[in-house]
DOMI-719413 format. One record per residue (C-alpha): x, y, z; residue number from 1. Coordinates in nm, 2 decimals, padded with zeros to 4 digits. Example, Ala and Ser with C-alpha at 12.3 -4.5 7.8 and 13.67 -1.06 7.14 Angstrom:
atom x:01.23; y:-00.45; z:00.78; seq:1
atom x:01.37; y:-00.11; z:00.71; seq:2
END
This chain:
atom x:14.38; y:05.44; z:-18.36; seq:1
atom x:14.13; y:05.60; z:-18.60; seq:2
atom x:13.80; y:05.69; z:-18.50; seq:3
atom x:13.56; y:05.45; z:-18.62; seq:4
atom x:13.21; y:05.59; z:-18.77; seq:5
atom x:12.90; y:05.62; z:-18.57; seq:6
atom x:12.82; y:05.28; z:-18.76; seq:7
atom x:13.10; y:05.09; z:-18.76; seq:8
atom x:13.10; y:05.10; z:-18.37; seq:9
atom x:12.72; y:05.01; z:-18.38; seq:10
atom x:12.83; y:04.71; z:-18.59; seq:11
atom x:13.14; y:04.64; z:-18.35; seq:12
atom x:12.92; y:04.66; z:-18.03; seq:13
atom x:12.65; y:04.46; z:-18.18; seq:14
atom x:12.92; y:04.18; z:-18.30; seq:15
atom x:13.17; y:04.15; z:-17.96; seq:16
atom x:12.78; y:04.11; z:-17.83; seq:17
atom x:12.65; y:03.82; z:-18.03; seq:18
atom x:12.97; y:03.62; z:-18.08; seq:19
atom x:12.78; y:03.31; z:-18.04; seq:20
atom x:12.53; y:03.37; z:-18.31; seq:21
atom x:12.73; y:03.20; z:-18.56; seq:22
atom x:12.61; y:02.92; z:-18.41; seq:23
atom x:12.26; y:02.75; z:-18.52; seq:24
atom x:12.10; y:02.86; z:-18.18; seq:25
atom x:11.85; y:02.63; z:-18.03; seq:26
atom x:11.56; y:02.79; z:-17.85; seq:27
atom x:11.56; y:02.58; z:-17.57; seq:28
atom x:11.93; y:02.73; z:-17.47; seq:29
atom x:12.07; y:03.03; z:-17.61; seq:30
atom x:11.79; y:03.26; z:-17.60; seq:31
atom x:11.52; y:03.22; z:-17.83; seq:32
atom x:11.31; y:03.02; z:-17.60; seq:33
atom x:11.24; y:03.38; z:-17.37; seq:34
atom x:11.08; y:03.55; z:-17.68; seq:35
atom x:10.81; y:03.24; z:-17.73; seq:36
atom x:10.72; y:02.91; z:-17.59; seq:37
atom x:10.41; y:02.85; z:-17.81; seq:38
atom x:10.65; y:02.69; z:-18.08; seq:39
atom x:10.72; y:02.41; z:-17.84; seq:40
atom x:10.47; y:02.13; z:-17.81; seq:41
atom x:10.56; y:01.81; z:-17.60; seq:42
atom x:10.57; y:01.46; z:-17.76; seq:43
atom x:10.22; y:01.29; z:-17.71; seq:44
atom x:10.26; y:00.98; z:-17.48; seq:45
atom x:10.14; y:00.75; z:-17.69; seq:46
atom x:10.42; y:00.84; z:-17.95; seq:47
atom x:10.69; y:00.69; z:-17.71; seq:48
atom x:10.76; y:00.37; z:-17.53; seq:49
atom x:10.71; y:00.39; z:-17.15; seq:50
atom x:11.00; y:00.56; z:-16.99; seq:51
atom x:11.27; y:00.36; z:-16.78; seq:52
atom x:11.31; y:00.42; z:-16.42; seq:53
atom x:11.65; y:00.57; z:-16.54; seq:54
atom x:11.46; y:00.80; z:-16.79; seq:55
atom x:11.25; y:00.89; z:-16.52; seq:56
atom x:11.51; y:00.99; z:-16.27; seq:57
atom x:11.72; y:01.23; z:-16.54; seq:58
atom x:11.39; y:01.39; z:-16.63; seq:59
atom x:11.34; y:01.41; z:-16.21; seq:60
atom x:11.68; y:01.58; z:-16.21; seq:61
atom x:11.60; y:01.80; z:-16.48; seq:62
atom x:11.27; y:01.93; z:-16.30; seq:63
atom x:11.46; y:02.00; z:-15.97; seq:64
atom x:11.73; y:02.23; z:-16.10; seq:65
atom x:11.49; y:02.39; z:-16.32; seq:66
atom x:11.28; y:02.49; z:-16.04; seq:67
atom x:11.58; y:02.56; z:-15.80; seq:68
atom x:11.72; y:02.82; z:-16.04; seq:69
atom x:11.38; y:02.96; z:-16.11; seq:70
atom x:11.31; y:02.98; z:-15.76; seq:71
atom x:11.66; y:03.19; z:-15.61; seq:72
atom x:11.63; y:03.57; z:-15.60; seq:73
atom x:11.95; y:03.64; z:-15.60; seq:74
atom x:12.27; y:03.50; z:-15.69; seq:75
atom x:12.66; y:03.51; z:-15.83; seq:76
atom x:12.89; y:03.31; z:-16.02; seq:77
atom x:13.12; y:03.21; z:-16.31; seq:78
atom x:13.10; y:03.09; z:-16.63; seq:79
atom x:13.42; y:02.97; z:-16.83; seq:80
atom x:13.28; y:02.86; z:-17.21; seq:81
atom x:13.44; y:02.78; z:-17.53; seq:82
atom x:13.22; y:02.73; z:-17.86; seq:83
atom x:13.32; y:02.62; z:-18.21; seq:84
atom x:13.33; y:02.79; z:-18.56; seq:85
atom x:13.31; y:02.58; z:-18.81; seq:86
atom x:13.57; y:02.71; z:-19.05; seq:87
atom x:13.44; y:02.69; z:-19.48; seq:88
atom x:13.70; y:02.42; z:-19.49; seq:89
atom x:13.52; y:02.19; z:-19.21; seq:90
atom x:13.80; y:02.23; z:-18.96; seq:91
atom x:13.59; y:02.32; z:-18.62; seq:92
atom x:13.81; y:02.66; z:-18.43; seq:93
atom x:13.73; y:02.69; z:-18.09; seq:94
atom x:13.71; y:03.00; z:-17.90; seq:95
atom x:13.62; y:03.09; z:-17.58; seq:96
atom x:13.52; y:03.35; z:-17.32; seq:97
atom x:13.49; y:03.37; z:-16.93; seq:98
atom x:13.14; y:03.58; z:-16.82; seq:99
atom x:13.06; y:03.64; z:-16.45; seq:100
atom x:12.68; y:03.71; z:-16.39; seq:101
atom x:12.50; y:03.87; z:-16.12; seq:102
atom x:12.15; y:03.83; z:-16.04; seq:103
atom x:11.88; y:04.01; z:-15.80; seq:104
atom x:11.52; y:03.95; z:-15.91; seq:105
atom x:11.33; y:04.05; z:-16.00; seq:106
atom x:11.47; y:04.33; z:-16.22; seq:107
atom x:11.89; y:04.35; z:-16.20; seq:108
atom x:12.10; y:04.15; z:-16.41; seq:109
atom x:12.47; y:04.24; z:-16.47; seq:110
atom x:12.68; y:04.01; z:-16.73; seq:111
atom x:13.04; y:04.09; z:-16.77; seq:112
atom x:13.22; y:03.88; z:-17.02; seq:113
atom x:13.57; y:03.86; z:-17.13; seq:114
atom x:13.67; y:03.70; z:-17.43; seq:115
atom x:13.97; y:03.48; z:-17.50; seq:116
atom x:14.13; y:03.77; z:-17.67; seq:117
atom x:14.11; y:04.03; z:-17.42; seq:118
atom x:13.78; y:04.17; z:-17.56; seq:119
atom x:13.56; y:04.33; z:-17.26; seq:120
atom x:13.21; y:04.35; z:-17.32; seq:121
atom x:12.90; y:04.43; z:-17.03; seq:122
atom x:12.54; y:04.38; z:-17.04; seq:123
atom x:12.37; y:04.57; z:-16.77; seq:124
atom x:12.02; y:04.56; z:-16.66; seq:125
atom x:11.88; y:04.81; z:-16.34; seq:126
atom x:11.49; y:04.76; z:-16.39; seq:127
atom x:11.46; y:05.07; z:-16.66; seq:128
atom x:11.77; y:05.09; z:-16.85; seq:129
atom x:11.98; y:04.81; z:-17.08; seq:130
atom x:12.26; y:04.87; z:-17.10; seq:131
atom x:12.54; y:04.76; z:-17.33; seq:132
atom x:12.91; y:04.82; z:-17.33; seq:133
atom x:13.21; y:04.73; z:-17.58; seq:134
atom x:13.54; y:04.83; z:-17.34; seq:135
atom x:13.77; y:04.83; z:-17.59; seq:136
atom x:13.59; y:05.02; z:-17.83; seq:137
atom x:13.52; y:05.27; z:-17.54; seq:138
atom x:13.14; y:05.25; z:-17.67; seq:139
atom x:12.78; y:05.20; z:-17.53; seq:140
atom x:12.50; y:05.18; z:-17.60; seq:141
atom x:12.12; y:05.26; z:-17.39; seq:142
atom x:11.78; y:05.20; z:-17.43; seq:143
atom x:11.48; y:05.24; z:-17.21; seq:144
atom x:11.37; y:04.90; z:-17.09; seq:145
atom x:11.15; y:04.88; z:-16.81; seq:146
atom x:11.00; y:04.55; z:-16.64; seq:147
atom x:11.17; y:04.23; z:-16.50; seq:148
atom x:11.49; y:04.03; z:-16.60; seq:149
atom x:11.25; y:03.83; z:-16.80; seq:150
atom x:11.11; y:04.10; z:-17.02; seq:151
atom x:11.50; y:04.23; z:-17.04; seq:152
atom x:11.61; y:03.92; z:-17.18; seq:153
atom x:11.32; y:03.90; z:-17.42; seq:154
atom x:11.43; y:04.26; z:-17.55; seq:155
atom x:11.81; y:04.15; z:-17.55; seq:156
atom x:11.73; y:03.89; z:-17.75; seq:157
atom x:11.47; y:03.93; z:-17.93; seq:158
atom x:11.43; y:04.35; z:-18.00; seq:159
atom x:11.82; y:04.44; z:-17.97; seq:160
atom x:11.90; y:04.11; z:-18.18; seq:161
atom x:12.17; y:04.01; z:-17.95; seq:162
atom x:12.30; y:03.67; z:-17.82; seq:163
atom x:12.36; y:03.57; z:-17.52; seq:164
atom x:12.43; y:03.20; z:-17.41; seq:165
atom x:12.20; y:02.97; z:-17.17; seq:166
atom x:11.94; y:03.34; z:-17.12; seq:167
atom x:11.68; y:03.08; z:-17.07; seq:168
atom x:11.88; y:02.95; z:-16.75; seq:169
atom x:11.85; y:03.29; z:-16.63; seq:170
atom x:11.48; y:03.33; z:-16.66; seq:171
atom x:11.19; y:03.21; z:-16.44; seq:172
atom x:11.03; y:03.03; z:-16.69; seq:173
atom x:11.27; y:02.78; z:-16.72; seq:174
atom x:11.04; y:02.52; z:-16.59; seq:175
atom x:10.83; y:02.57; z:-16.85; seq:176
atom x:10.99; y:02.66; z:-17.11; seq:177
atom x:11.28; y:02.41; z:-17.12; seq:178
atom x:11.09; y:02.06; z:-17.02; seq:179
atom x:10.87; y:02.06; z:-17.40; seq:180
atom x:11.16; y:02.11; z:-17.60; seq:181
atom x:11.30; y:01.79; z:-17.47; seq:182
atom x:11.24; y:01.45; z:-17.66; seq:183
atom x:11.44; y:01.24; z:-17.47; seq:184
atom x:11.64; y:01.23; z:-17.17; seq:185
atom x:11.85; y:00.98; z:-16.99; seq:186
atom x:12.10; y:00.94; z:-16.68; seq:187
atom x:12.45; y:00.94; z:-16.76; seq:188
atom x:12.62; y:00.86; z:-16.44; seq:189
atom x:12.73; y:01.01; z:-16.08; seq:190
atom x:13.03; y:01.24; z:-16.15; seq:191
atom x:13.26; y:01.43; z:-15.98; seq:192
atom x:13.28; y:01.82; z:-16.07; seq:193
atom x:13.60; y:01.96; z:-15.89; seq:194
atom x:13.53; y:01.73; z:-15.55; seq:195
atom x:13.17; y:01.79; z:-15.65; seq:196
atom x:12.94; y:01.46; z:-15.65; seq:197
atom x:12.70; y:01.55; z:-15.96; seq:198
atom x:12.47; y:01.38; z:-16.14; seq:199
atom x:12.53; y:01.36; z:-16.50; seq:200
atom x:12.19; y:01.34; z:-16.75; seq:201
atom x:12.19; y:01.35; z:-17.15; seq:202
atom x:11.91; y:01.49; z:-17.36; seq:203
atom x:11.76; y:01.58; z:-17.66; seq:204
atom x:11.56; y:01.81; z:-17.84; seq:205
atom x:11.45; y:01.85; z:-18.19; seq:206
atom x:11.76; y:02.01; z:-18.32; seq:207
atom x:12.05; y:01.99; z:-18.01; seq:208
atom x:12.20; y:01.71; z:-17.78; seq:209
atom x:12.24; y:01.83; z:-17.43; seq:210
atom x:12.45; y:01.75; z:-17.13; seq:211
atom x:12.39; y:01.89; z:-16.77; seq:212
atom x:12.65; y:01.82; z:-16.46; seq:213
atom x:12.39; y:01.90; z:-16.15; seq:214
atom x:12.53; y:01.87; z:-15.81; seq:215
atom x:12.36; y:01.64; z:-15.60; seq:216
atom x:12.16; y:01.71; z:-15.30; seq:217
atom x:11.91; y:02.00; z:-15.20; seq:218
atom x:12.10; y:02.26; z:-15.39; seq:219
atom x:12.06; y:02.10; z:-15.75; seq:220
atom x:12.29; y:02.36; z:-15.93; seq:221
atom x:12.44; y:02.31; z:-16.27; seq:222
atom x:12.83; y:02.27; z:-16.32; seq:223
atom x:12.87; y:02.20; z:-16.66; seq:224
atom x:12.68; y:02.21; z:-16.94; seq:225
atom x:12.76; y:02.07; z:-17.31; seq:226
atom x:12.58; y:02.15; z:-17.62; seq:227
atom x:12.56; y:02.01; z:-17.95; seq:228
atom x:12.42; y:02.16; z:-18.29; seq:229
atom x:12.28; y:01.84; z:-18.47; seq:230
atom x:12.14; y:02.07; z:-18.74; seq:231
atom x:12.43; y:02.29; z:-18.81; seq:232
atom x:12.71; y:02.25; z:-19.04; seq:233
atom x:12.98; y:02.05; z:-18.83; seq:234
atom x:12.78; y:01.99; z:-18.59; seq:235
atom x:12.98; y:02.27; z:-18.32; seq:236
atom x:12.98; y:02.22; z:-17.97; seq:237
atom x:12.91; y:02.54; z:-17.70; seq:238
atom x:13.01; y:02.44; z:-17.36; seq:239
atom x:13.04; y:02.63; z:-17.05; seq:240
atom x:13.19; y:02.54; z:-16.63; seq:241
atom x:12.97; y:02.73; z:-16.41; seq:242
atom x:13.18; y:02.81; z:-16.13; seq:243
atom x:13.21; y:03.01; z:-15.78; seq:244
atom x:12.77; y:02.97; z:-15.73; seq:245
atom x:12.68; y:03.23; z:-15.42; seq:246
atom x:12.28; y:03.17; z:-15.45; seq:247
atom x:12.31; y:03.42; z:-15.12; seq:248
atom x:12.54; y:03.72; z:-15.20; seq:249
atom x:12.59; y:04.07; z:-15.05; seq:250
atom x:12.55; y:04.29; z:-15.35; seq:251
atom x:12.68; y:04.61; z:-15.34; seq:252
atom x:12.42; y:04.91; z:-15.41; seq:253
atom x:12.66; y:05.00; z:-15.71; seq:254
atom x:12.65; y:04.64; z:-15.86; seq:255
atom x:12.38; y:04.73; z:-16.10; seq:256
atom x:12.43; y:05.12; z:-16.13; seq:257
atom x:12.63; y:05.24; z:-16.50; seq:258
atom x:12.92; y:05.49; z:-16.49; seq:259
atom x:13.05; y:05.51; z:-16.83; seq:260
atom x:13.43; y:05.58; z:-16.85; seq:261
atom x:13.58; y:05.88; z:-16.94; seq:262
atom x:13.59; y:05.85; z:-17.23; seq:263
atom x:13.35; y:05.65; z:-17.33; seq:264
atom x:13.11; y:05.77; z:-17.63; seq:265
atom x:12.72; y:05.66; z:-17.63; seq:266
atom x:12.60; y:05.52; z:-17.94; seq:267
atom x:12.30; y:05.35; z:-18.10; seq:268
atom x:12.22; y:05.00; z:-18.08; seq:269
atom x:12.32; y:04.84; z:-18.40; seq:270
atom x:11.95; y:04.73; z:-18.54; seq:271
atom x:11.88; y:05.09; z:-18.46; seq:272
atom x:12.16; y:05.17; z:-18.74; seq:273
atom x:12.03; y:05.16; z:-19.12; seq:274
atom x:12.32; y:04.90; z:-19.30; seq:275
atom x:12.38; y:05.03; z:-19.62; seq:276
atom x:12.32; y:04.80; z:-19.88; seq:277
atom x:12.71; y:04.78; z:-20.00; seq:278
atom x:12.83; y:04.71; z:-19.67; seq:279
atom x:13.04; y:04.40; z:-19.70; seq:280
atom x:13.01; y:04.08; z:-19.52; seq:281
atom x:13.19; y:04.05; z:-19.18; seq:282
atom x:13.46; y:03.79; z:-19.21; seq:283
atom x:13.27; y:03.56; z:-18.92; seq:284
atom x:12.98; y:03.53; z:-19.23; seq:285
atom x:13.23; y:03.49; z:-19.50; seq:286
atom x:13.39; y:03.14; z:-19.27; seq:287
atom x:13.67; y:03.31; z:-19.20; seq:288
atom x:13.82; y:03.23; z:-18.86; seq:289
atom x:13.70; y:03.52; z:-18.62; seq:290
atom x:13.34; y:03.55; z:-18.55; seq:291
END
């Protein structure tokens, strides 16, 4: 294999990175609610009919898990997702990847993610360093990013221009930031997840339709989660099974330490890369199938 240039592995780490972006992101889900919750002003009372007790219990629902996952300081588990990419002809490709997450608050976050194709990609966070990693390409990248997982995901997203699916559920200001992006909300039914009793609500927000599984009981965790872009072209769909929850793990002290391999070269992150104007499109932006 030919050595790629310094930025054409910037653009490679940055892309394996933000696979979801070619989806309309809503701010509520997929990240762009950490960077600012001013934009997000609940509907007044007197512009909706009194809720039903049903209404009332899915918004109840909502509230608990929001707190609960807000509330652990540590925690493990699995998510398997798939997302679609609406092809120029309409035809709706779905891909998918499998990302297991690690938690310890309030500054370590480790997301490794593997991609229906193989591709290996980390996101590492130790309380003063983010770290990124494309295993493939044998490249990283490093900045210096003191602060808590909050502020980390603020900088992933926002600063390093990167995507990465449900942050907001990973932040402790999902009890306030997710409940005023919702319009409406309902209860589905009871469910079972995998011998799991759930309960199964439906929402809304100004530009997405949402679906939660939450299992019942005091440990109101989410199981399943289904998300679709009104706004966007097609309409895709991004859903993900959160699997294998340890909300009290036994971390190891090398969970959240970086070792690059061998061989691995360091490289910039690719907003800190000047794109020449002539560089062309990447075939994700051109509707081809690969994001």
């Amino acid at each position: 294999m030919k050595p790629q240039s310094t930025h054409s592995q910037a653009r490679a780490l940055g892309r394996a990175l933000a696979i979801t972006a070619v989806l309309a992101v809503s701010p509520a889900f997929a990240g762009d609610a950490v960077t600012d919750s001013a934009a997000a002003t609940p509907a007044t009372a007197s512009a909706a009919p009194e809720a039903t007790e049903s209404q009332r219990e899915a918004a109840s629902i909502l509230k608990r898990m929001t707190e609960h996952l807000a509330g652990l300081q540590s925690f493990t588990c699995t998510s398997h997702a798939g997302y679609d990419v609406v092809q120029a002809s309409g035809q709706k490709i779905e891909f998918g990847e499998t990302r297991h997450i690690t938690m310890a608050r309030p500054n370590q976050l480790r997301v490794e993610e593997v991609a229906t194709d193989g591709t290996r990609d980390l996101a590492l966070f130790d309380g003063k360093t983010m770290t990124v990693m494309n295993a493939d390409a044998g490249v990283y990248a490093q900045a210096p990013q003191p602060g808590s997982v909050d502020d980390a995901l603020v900088y992933f997203v926002r600063d390093l221009k990167l995507r990465m699916p449900l942050a907001l559920l990973l932040t402790t200001r999902l009890p306030t930031e997710l409940p005023p992006h919702v319009r409406t909300i309902d209860y589905v039914e009871s469910a079972d997840i995998d011998g799991v009793a759930t309960d199964h609500i439906a929402g809304r927000t100004d530009s997405v339709d949402f679906q939660f599984w939450i299992t019942q009981g005091d440990r109101p965790l989410p199981l399943r989660v289904v998300i679709t872009y009104r706004q966007s072209e097609g309409q895709p769909q991004y859903w993900a099974n959160l699997t294998e929850w340890n909300t009290s793990p036994k971390l190891a002290k090398t969970a959240f330490q970086f070792t690059p391999p061998k061989d691995a070269q360091r490289i910039a992150f690719a907003v800190q890369v000047p794109r020449p104007a002539d560089t062309p499109r990447p075939p994700a932006a051109a509707g081809e199938v690969k994001p």
